[in-house]
N, CA, C and O atoms as a printed pandas DataFrame, in Angstrom:
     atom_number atom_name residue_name chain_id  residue_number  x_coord  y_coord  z_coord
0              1         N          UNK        A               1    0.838   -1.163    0.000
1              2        CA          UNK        A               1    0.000    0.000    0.000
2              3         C          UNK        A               1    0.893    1.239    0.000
3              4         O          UNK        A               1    1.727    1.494    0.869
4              5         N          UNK        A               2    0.641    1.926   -0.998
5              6        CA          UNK        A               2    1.632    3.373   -1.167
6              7         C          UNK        A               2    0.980    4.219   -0.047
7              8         O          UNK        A               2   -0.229    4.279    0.176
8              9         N          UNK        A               3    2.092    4.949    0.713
9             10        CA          UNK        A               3    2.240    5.574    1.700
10            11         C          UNK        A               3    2.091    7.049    1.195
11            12         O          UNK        A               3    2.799    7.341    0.231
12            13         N          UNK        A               4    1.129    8.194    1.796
13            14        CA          UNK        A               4    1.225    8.809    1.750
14            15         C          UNK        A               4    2.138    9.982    2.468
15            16         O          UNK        A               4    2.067    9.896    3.694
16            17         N          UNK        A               5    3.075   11.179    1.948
17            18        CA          UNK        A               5    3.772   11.750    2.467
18            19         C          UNK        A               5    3.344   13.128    2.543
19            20         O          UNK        A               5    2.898   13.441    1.439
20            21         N          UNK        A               6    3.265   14.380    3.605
21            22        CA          UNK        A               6    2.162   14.986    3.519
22            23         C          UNK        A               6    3.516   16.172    3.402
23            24         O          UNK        A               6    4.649   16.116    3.880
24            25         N          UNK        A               7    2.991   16.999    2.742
25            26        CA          UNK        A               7    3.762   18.044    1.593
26            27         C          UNK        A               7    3.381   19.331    2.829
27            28         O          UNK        A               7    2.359   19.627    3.448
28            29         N          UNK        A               8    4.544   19.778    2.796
29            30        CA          UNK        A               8    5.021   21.053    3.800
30            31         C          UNK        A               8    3.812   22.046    2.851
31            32         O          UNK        A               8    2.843   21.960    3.604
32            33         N          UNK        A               9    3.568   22.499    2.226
33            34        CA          UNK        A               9    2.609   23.733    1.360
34            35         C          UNK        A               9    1.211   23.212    1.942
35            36         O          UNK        A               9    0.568   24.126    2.459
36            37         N          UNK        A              10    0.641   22.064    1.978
37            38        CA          UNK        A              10   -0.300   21.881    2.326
38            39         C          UNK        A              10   -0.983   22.404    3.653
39            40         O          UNK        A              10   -2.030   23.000    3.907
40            41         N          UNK        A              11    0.244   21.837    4.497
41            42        CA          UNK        A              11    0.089   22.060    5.853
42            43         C          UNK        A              11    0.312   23.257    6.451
43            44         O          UNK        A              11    0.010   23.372    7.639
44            45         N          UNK        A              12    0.860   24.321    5.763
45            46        CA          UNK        A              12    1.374   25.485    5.856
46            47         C          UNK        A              12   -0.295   26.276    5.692
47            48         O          UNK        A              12   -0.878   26.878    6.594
48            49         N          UNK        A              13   -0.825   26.036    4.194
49            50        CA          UNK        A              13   -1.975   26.799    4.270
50            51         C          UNK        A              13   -3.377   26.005    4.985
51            52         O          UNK        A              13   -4.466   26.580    4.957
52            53         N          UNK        A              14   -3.285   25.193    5.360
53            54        CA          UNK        A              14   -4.110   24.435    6.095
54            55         C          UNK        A              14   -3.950   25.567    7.700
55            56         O          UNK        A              14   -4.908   25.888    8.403
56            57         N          UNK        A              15   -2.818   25.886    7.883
57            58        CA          UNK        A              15   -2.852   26.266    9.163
58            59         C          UNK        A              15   -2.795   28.149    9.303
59            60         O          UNK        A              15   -2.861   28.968   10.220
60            61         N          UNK        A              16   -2.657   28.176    8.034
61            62        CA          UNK        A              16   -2.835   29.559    7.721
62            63         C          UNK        A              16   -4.427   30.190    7.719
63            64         O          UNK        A              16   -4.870   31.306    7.988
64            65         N          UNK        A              17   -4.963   29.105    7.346
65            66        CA          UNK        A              17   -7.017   29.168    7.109
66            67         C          UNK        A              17   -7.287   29.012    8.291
67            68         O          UNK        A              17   -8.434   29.387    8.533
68            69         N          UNK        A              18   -6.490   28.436    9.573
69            70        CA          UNK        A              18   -7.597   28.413   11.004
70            71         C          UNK        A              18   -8.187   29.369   11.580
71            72         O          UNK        A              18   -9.271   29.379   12.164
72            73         N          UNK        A              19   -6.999   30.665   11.295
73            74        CA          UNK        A              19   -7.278   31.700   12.520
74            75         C          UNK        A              19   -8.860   32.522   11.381
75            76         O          UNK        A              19   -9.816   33.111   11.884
76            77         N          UNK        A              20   -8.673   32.307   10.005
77            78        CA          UNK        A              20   -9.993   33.169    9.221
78            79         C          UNK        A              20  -11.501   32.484    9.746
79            80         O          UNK        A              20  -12.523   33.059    9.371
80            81         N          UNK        A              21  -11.647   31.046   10.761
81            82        CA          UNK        A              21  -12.765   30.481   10.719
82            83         C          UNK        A              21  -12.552   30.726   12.174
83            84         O          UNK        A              21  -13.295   29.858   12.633
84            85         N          UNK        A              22  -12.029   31.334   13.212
85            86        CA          UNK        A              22  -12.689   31.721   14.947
86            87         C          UNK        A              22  -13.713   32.759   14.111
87            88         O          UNK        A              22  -13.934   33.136   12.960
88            89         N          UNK        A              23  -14.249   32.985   15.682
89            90        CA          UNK        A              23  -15.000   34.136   15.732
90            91         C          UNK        A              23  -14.615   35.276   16.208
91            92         O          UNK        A              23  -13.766   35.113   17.085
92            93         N          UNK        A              24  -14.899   36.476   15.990
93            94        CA          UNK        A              24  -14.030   37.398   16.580
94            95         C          UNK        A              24  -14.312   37.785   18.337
95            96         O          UNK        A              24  -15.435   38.045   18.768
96            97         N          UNK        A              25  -13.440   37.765   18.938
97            98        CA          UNK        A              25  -13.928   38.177   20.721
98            99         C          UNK        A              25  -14.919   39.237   21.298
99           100         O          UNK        A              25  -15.195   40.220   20.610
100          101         N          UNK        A              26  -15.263   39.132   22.084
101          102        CA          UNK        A              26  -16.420   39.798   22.572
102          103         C          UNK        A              26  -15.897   41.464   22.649
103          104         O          UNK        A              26  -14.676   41.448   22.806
104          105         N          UNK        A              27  -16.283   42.511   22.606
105          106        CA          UNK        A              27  -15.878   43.587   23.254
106          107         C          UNK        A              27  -15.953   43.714   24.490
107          108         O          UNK        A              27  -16.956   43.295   25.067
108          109         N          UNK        A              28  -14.639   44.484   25.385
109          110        CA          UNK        A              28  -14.765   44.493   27.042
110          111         C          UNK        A              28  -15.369   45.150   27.022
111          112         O          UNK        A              28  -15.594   45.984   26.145
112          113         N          UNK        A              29  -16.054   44.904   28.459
113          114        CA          UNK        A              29  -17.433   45.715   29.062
114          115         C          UNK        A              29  -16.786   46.541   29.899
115          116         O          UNK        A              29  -15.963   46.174   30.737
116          117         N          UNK        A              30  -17.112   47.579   29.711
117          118        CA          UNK        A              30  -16.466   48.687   30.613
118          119         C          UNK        A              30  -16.747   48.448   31.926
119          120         O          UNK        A              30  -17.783   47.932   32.347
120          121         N          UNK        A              31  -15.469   48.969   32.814
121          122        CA          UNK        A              31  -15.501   48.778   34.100
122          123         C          UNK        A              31  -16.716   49.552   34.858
123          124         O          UNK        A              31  -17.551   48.819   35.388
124          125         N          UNK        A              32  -16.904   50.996   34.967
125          126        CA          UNK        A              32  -18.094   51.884   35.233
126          127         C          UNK        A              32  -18.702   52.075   34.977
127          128         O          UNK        A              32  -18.458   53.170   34.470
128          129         N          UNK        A              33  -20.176   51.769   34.755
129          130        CA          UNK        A              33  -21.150   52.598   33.640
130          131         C          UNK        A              33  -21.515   53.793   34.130
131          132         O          UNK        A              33  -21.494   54.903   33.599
132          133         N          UNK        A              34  -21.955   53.341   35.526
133          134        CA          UNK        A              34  -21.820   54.722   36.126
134          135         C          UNK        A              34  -21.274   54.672   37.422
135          136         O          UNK        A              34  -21.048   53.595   37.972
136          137         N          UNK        A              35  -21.010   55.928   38.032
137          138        CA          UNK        A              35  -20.441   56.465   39.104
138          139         C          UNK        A              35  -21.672   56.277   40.281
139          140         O          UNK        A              35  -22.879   56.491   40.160
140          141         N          UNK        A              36  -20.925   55.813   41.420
141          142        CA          UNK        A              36  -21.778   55.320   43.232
142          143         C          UNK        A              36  -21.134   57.262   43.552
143          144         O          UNK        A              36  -20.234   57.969   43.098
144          145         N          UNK        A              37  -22.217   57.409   44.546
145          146        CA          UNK        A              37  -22.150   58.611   44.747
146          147         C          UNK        A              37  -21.222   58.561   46.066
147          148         O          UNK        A              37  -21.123   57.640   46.876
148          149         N          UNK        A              38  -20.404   60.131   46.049
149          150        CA          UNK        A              38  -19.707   59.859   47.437
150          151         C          UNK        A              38  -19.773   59.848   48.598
151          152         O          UNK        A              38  -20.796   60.480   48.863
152          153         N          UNK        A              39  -19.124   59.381   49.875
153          154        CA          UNK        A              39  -19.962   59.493   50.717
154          155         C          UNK        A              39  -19.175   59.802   52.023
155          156         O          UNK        A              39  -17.993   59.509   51.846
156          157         N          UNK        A              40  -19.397   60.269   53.220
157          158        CA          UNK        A              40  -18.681   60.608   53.935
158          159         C          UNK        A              40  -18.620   59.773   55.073
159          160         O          UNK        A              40  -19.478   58.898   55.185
160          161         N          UNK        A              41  -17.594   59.923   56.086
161          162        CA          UNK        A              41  -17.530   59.127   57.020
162          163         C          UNK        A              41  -18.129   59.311   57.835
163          164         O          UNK        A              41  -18.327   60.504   58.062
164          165         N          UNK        A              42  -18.693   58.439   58.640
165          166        CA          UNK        A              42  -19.816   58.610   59.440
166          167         C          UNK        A              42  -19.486   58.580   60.560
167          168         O          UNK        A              42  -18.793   57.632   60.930
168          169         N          UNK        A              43  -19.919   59.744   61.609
169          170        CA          UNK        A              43  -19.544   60.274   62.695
170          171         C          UNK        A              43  -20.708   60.360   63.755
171          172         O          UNK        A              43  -21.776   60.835   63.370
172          173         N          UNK        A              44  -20.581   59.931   65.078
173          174        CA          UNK        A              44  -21.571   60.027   65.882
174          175         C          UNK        A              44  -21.169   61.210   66.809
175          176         O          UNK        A              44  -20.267   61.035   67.628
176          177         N          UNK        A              45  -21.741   62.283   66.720
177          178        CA          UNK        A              45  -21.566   63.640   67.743
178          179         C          UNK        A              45  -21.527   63.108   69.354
179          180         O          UNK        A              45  -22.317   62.461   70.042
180          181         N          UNK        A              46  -20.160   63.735   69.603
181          182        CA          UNK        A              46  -19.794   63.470   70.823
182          183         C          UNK        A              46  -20.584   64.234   71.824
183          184         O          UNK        A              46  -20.748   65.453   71.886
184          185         N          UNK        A              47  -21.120   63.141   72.722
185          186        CA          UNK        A              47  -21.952   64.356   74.036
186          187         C          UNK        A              47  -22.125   63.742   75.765
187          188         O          UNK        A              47  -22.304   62.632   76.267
188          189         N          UNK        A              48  -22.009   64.717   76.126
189          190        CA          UNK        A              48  -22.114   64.722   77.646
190          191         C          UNK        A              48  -23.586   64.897   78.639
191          192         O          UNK        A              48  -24.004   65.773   79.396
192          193         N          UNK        A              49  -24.042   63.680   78.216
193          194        CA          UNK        A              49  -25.417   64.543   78.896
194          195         C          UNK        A              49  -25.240   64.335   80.417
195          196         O          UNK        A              49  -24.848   63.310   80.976
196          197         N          UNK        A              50  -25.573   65.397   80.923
197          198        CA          UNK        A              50  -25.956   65.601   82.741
198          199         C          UNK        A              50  -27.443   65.281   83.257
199          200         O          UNK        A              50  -27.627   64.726   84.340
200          201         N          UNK        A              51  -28.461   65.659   82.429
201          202        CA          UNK        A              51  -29.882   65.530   82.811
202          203         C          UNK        A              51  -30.693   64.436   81.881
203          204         O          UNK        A              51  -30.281   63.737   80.955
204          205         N          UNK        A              52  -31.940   64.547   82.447
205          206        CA          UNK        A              52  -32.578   63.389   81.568
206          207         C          UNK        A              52  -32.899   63.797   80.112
207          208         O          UNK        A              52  -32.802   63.048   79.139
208          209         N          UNK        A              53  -33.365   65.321   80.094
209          210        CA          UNK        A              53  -33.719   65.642   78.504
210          211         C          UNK        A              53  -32.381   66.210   77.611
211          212         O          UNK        A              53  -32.323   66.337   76.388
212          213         N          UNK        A              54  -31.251   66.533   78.691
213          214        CA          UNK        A              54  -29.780   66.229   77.385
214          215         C          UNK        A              54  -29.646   64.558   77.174
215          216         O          UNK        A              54  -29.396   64.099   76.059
216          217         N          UNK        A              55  -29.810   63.825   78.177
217          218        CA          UNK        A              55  -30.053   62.758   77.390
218          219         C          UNK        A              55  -31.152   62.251   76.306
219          220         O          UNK        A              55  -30.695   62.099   75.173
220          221         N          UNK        A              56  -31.994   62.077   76.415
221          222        CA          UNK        A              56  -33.289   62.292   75.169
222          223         C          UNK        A              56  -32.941   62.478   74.407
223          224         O          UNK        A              56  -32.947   61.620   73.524
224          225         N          UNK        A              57  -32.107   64.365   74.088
225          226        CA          UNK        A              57  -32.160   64.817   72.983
226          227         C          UNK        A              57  -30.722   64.170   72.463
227          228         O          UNK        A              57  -30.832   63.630   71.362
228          229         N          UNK        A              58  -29.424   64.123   73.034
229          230        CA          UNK        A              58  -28.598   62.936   72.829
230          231         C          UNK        A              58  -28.906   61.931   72.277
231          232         O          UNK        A              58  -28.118   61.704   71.359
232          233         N          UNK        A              59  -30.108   60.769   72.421
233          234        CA          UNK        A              59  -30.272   59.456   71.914
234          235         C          UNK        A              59  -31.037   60.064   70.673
235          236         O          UNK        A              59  -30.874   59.358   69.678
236          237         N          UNK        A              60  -31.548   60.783   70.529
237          238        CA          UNK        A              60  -32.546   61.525   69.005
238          239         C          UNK        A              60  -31.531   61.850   68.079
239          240         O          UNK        A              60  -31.785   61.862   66.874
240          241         N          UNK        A              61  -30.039   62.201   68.661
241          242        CA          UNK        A              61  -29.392   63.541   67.980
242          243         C          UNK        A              61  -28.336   61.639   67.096
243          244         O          UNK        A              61  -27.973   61.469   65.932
244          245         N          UNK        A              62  -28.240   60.913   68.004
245          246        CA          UNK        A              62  -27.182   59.484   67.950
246          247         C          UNK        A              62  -28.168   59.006   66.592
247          248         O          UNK        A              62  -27.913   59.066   65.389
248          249         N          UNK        A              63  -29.074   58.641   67.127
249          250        CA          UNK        A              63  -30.389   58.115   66.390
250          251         C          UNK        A              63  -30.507   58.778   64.619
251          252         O          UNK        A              63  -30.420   57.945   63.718
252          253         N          UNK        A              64  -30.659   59.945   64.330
253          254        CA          UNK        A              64  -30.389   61.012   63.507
254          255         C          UNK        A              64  -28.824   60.290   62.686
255          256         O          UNK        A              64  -28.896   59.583   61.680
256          257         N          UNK        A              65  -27.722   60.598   63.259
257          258        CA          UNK        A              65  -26.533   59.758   62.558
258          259         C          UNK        A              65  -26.766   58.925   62.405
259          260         O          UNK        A              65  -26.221   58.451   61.408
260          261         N          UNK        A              66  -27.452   58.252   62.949
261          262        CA          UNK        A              66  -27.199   56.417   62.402
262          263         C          UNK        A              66  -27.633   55.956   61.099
263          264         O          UNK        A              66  -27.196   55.202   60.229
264          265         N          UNK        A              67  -29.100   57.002   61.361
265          266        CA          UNK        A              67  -29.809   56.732   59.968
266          267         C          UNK        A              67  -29.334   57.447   58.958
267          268         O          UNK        A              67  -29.604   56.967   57.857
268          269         N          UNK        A              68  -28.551   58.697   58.951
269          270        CA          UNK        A              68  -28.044   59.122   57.761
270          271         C          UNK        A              68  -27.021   57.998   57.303
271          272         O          UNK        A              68  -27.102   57.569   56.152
272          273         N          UNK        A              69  -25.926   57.441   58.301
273          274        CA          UNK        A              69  -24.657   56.475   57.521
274          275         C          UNK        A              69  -25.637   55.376   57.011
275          276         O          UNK        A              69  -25.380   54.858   55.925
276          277         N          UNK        A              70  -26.903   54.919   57.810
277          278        CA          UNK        A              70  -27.634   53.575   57.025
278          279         C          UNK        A              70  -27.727   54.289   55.508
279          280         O          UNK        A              70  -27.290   53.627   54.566
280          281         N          UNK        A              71  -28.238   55.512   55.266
281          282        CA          UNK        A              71  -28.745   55.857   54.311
282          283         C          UNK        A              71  -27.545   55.796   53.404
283          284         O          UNK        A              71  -27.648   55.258   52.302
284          285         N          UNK        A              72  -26.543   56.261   53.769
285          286        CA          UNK        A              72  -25.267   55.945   52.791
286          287         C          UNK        A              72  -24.575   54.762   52.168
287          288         O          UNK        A              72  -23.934   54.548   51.139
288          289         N          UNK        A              73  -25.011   54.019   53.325
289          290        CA          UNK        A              73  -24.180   52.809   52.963
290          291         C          UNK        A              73  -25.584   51.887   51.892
291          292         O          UNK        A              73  -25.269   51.442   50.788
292          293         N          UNK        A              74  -26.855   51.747   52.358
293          294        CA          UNK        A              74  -27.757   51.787   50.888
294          295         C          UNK        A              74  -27.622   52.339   49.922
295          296         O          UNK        A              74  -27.989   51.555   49.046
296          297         N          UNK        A              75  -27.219   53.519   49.351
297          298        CA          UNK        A              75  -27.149   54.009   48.482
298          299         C          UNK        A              75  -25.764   53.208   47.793
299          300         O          UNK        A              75  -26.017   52.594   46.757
300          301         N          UNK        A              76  -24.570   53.167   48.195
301          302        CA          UNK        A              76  -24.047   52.648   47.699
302          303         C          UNK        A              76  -24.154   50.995   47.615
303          304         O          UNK        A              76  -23.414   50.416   46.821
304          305         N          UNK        A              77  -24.878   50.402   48.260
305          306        CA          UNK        A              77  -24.998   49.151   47.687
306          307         C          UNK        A              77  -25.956   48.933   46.670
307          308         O          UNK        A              77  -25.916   47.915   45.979
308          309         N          UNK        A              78  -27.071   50.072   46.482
309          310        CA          UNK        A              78  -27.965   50.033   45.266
310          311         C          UNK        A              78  -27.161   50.547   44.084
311          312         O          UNK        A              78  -27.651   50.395   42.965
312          313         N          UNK        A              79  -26.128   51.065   44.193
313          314        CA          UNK        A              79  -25.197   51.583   42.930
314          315         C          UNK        A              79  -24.920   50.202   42.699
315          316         O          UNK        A              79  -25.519   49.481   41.901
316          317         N          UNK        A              80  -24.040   49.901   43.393
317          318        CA          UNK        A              80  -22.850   48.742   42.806
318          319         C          UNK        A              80  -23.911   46.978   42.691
319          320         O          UNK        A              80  -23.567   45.923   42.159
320          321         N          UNK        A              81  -24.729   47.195   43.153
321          322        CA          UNK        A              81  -26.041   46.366   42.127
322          323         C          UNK        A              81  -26.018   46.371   40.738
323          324         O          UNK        A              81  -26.431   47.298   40.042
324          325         N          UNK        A              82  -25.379   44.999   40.210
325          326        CA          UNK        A              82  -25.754   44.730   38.876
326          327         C          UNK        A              82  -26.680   45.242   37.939
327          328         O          UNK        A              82  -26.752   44.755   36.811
């Protein structure tokens, strides 16, 4: 049985035609589409209460910060939401 011997030209453009049949790659998706808004560090006002209604207004005034940093730190987790 005659043996076939496989010819350097063949194999040359055989391997020259692979890269014309991929597909071309996806375009990168940009890192930002948009910008999380900024936000500041969240600070609880230092206080000394002596009586019962500097305290009151103390736990209102604590109370008040807390919910603004909650409010911040939601906001940025509804940004960076897919």
């Amino acid at each position: 049985m005659p043996r076939l011997t496989p010819s350097p030209g063949v194999a040359l453009l055989f391997l020259a035609l692979l890269p014309a049949c991929s597909t071309q790659p996806a375009a990168p998706r940009p890192l930002l589409t948009t910008r999380c808004p900024v936000v500041t560090a969240c600070a609880l006002p230092a206080l000394a209460p002596t009586t019962n209604q500097q305290l009151a207004d103390s736990w209102q005034q604590h109370r008040a910060a807390l919910e603004d940093c909650a409010a911040q730190i939601n906001s940025i987790i509804q940004c960076q939401l897919p």
